[in-house]
BALOBA-1460 file (C-alpha; in Angstrom, 3 decimals):
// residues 102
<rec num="1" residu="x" x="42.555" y="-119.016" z="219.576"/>
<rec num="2" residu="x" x="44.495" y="-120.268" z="216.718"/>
<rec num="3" residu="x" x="44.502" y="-118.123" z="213.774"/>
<rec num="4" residu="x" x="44.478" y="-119.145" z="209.728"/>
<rec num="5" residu="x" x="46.946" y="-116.314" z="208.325"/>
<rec num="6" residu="x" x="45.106" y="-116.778" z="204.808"/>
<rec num="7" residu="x" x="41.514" y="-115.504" z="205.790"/>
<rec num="8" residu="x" x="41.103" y="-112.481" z="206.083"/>
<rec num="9" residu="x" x="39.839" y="-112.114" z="209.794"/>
<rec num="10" residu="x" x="43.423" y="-112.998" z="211.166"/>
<rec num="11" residu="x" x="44.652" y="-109.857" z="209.706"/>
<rec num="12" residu="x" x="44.757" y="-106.326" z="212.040"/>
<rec num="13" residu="x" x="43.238" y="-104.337" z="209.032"/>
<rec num="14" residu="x" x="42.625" y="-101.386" z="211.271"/>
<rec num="15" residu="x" x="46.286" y="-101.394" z="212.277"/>
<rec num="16" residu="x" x="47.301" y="-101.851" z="208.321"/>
<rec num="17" residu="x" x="45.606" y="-98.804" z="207.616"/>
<rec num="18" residu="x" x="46.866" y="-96.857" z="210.471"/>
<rec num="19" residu="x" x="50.289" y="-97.413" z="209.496"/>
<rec num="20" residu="x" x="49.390" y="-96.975" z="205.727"/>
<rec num="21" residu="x" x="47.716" y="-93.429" z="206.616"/>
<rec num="22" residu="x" x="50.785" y="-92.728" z="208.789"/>
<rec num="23" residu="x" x="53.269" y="-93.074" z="205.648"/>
<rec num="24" residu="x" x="50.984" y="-91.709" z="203.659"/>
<rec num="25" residu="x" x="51.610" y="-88.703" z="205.909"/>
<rec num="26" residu="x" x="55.281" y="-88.401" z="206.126"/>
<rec num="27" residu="x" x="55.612" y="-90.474" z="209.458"/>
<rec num="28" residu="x" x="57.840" y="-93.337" z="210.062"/>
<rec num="29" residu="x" x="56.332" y="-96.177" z="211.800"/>
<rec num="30" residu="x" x="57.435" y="-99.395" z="213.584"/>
<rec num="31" residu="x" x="56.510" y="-102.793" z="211.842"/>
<rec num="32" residu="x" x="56.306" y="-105.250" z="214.713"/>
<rec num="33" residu="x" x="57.782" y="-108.955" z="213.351"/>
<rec num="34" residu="x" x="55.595" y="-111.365" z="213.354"/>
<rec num="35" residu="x" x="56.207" y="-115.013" z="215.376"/>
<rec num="36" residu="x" x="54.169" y="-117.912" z="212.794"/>
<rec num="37" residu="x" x="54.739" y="-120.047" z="215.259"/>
<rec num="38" residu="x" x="52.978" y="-118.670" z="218.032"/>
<rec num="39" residu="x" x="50.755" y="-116.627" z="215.585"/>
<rec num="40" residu="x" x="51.747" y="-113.130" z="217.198"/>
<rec num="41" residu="x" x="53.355" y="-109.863" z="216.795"/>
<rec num="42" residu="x" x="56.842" y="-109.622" z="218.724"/>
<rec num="43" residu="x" x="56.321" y="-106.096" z="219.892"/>
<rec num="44" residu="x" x="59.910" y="-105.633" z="220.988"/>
<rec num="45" residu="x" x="61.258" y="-106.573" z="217.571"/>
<rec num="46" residu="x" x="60.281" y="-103.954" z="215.307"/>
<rec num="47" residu="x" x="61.523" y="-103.146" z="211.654"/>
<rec num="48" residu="x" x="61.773" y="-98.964" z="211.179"/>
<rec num="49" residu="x" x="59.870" y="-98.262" z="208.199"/>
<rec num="50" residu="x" x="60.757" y="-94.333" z="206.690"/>
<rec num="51" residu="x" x="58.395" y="-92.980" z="204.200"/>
<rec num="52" residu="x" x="58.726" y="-92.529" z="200.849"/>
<rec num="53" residu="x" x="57.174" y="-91.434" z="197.524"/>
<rec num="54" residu="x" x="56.743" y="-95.261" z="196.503"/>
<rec num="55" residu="x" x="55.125" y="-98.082" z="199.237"/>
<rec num="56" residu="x" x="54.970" y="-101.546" z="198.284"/>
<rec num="57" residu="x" x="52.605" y="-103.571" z="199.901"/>
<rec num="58" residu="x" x="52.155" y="-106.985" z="199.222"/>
<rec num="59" residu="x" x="49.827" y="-110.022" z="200.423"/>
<rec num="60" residu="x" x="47.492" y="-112.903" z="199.685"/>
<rec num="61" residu="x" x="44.455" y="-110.514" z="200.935"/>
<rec num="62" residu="x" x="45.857" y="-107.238" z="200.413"/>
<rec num="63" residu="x" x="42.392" y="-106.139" z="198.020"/>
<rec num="64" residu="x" x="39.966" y="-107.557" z="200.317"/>
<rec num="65" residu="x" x="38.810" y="-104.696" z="202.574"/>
<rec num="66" residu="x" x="37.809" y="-101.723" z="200.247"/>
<rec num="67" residu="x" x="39.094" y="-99.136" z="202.679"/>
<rec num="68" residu="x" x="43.035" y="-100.363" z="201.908"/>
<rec num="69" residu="x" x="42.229" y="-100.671" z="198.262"/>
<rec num="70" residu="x" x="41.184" y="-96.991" z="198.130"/>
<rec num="71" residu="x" x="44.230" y="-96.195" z="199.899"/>
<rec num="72" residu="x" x="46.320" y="-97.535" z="196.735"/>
<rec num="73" residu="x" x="47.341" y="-95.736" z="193.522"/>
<rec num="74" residu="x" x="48.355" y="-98.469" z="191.917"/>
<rec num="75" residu="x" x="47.150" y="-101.551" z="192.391"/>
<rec num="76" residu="x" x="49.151" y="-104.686" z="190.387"/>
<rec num="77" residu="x" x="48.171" y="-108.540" z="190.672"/>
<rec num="78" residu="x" x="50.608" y="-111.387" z="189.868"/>
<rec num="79" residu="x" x="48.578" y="-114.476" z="188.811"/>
<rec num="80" residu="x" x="51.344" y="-117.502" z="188.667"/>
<rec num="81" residu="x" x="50.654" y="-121.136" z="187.899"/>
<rec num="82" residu="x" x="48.815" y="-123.739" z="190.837"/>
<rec num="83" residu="x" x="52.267" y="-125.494" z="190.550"/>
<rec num="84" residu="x" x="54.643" y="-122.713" z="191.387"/>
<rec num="85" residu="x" x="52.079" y="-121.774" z="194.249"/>
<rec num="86" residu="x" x="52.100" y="-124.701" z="195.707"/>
<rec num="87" residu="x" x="55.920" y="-125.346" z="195.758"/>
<rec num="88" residu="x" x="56.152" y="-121.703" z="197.395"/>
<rec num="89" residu="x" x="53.730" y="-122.373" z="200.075"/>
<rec num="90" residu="x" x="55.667" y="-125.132" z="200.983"/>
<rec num="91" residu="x" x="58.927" y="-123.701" z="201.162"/>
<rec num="92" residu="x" x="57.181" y="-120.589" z="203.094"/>
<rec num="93" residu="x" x="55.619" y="-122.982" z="205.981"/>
<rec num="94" residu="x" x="59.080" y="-124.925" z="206.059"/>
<rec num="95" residu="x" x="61.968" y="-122.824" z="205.980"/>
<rec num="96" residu="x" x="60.574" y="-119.453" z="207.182"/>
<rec num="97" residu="x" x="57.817" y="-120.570" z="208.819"/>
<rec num="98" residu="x" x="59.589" y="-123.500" z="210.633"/>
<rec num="99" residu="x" x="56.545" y="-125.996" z="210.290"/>
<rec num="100" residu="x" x="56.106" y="-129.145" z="208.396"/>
<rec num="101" residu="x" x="54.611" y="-130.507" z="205.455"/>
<rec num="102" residu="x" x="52.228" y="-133.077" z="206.814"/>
């Protein structure tokens, strides 16, 4: 099944707020990197994430499910103009996505 990574269904919510509850407890977990290509986690290549007094957590979705948002203290949104958007997007799907415009 092919997955749209900007609806909310093709995100592991459950496993976000695992990991969320995790640092929120002092643990350091494994983010597994993600393959856009083949729209899956690469299990064996893992960034170490340490906790901290400050998390950052950033996304196109991140206030849809209520049970995240609760987990927040601070919640900031960064509104930018359709043009600036756009030209992002693009350079996301090409250069670190690897796909192509049309």
């Amino acid at each position: 099944m092919l997955w749209h990574t900007c609806l909310c269904y093709a995100f592991d919510t459950e496993k976000l707020i695992s990991t969320m509850e995790n640092l929120k407890d002092g643990k350091a977990v494994d983010i597994p990197k993600y393959d856009f290509k083949s729209y899956k986690n690469k299990t064996l290549q893992s960034k170490r994430v340490n906790p901290s007094d400050v998390i950052l957590l950033e996304g196109i979705l991140i206030f849809h499910d209520s049970r995240v948002r609760e987990m927040m203290n601070m919640k900031i949104f960064v509104d930018t103009d359709a043009d600036v958007r756009l030209a992002r997007r693009i350079r996301q799907d090409t250069v670190e996505k690897g796909r192509g415009i049309g």
